[in-house]
LUMVEXLO-612710 format. One record per atom (N, C-alpha, C): residue in one letter; x, y, z. Coordinates in steps of 0.02 Angstrom, whole numbers, plus 50000, padded with zeros to 5 digits. Example, Ala and Ser with C-alpha at 12.3 -4.5 7.8 and 13.67 -1.06 7.14 Angstrom:
a506604971650390/a506154977550390/a506604983550390/s506424988850354/s506844994750357/s506455000250394/
***
This chain:
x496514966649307/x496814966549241/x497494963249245/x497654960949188/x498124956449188/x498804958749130/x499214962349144/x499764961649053/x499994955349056/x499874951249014/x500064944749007/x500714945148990/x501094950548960/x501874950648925/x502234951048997/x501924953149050/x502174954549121/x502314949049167/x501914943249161/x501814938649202/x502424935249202/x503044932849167/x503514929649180/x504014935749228/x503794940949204/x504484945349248/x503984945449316/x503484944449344/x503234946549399/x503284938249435/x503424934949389/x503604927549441/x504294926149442/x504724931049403/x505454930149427/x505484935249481/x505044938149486/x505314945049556/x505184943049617/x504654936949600/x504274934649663/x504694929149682/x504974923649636/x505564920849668/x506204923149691/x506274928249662/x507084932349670/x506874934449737/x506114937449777/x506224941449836/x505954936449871/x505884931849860/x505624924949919/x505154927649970/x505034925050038/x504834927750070/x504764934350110/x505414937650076/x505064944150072/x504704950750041/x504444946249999/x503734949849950/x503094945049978/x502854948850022/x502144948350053/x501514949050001/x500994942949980/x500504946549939/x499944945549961/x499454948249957/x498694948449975/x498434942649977/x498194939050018/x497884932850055/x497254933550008/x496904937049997/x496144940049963/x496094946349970/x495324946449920/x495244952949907/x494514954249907/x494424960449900/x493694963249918/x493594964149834/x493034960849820/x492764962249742/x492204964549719/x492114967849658/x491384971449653/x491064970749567/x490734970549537/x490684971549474/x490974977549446/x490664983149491/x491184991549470/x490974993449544/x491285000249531/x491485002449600/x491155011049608/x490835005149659/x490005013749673/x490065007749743/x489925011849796/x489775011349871/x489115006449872/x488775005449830/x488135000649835/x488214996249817/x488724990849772/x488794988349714/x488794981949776/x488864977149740/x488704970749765/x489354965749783/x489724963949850/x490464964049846/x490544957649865/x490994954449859/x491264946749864/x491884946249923/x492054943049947/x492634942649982/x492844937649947/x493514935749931/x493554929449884/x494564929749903/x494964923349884/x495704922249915/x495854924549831/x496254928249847/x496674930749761/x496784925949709/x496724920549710/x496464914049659/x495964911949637/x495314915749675/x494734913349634/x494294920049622/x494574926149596/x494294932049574/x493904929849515/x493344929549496/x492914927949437/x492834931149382/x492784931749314/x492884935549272/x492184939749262/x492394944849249/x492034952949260/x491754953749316/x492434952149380/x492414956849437/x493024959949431/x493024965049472/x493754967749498/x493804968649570/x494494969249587/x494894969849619/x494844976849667/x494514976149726/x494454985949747/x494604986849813/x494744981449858/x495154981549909/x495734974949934/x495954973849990/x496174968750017/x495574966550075/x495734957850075/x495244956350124/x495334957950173/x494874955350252/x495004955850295/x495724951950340/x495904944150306/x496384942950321/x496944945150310/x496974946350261/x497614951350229/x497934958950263/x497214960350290/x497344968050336/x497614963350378/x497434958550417/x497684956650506/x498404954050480/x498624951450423/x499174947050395/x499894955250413/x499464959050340/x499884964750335/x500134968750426/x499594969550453/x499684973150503/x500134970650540/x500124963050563/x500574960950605/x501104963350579/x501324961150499/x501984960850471/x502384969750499/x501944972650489/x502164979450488/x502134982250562/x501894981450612/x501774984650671/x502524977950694/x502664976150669/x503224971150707/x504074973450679/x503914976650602/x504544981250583/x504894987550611/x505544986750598/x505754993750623/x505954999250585/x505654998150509/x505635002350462/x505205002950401/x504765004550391/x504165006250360/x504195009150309/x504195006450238/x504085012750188/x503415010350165/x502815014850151/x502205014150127/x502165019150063/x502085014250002/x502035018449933/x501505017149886/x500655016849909/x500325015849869/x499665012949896/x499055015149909/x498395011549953/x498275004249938/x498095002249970/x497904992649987/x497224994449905/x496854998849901/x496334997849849/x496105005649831/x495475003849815/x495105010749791/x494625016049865/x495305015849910/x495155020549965/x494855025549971/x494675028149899/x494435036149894/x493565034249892/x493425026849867/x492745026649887/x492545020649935/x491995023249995/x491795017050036/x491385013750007/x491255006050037/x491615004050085/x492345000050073/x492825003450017/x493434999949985/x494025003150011/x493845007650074/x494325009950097/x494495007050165/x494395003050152/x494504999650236/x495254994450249/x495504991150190/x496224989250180/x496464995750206/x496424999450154/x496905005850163/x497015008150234/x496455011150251/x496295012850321/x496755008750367/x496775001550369/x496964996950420/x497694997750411/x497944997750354/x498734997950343/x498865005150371/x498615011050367/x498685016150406/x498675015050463/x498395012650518/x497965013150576/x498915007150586/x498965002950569/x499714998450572/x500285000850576/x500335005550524/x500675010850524/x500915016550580/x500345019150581/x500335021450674/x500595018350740/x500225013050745/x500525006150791/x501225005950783/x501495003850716/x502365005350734/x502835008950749/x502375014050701/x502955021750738/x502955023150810/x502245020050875/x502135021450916/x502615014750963/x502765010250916/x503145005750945/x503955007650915/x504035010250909/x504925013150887/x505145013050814/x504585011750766/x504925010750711/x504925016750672/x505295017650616/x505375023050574/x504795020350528/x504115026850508/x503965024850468/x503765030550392/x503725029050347/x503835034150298/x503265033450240/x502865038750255/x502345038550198/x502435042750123/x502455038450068/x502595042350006/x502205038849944/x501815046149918/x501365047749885/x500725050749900/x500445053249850/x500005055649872/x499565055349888/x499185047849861/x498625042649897/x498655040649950/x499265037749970/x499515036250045/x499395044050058/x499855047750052/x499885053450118/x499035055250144/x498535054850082/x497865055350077/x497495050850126/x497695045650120/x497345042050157/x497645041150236/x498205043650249/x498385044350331/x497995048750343/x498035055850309/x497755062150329/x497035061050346/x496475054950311/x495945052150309/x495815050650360/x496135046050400/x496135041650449/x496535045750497/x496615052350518/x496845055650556/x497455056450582/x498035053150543/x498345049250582/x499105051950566/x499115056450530/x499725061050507/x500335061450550/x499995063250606/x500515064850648/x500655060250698/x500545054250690/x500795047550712/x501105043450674/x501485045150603/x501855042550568/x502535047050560/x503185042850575/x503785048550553/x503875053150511/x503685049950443/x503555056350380/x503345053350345/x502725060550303/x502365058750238/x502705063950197/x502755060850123/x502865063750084/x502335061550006/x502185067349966/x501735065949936/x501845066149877/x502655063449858/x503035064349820/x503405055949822/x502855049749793/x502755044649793/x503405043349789/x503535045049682/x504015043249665/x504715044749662/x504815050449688/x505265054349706/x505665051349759/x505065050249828/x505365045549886/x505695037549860/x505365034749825/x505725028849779/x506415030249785/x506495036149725/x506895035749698/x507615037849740/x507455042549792/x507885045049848/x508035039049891/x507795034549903/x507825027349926/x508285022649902/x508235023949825/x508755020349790/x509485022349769/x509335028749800/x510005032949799/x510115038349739/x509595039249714/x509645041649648/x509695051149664/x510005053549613/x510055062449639/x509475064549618/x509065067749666/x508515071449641/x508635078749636/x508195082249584/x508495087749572/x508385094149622/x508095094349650/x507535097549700/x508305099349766/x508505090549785/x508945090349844/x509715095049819/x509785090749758/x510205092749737/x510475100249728/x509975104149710/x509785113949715/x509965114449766/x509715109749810/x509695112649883/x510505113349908/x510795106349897/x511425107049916/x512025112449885/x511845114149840/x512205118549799/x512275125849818/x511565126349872/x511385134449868/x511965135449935/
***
């Protein structure tokens, strides 16, 4: 799906962060999304109309993974696709499984939300990541420096 009123602010964000806004090489496509359905691999420019969008390809996992198993700080806020059904959980999975790989190579890495935290816990892998939190937007927003109210109690008591 597309908001067309969106598309000029999502190509000024993409020039404003240059190369460092990474996007999906391709994607895994389906008519709808049931585990049987009939799937495409296709490069994010030639998605066909009345398919969708339900994972990342396979290049995109090996693209992402490098990028991330090579960082020394990790924030993960949101699954590669529709992880909750196979076989569209396999982006997801791989960016987890990457995830692991860095923290095991020195990096800080930080899982937030609750799909992410879902899908580490999936892929076993919980306790090979620095921290999950399942409190997506919250972690955002603590990121950006913002007072959350929760911390804030805390400091007070």
């Amino acid at each position: 799906l597309v908001e067309s009123d969106r598309v000029e602010l999502a190509r000024d964000l993409m020039k404003k962060a240059g190369k460092k806004l990474v996007l999906p090489e391709g994607a895994v496509i389906a008519r709808d999304l049931s585990p049987d359905a009939e799937r495409r691999t296709v490069k994010r420019d030639a998605i066909p109309a009345g398919w969708a969008v339900y994972d990342i390809d396979p290049d995109t996992e090996k693209s992402f993974a490098k990028i991330i198993e090579g960082a020394g700080t990790v924030v993960w806020n949101g699954p590669m696709g529709v992880f909750e059904t196979a076989p569209f959980d396999h982006g997801t999975l791989a960016v987890a499984r990457a995830m692991a790989t860095a923290t095991g190579n020195g990096a800080i890495t930080v899982i937030g939300g609750g799909d992410s935290a879902a899908a580490v816990a999936q892929a076993g892998l919980s306790d090979r990541v620095s921290h999950v939190s399942t409190g997506g937007g919250a972690s955002l927003e603590f990121l950006e420096g913002k007072e959350l109210p929760g911390v804030a109690a805390l400091d007070e008591a």
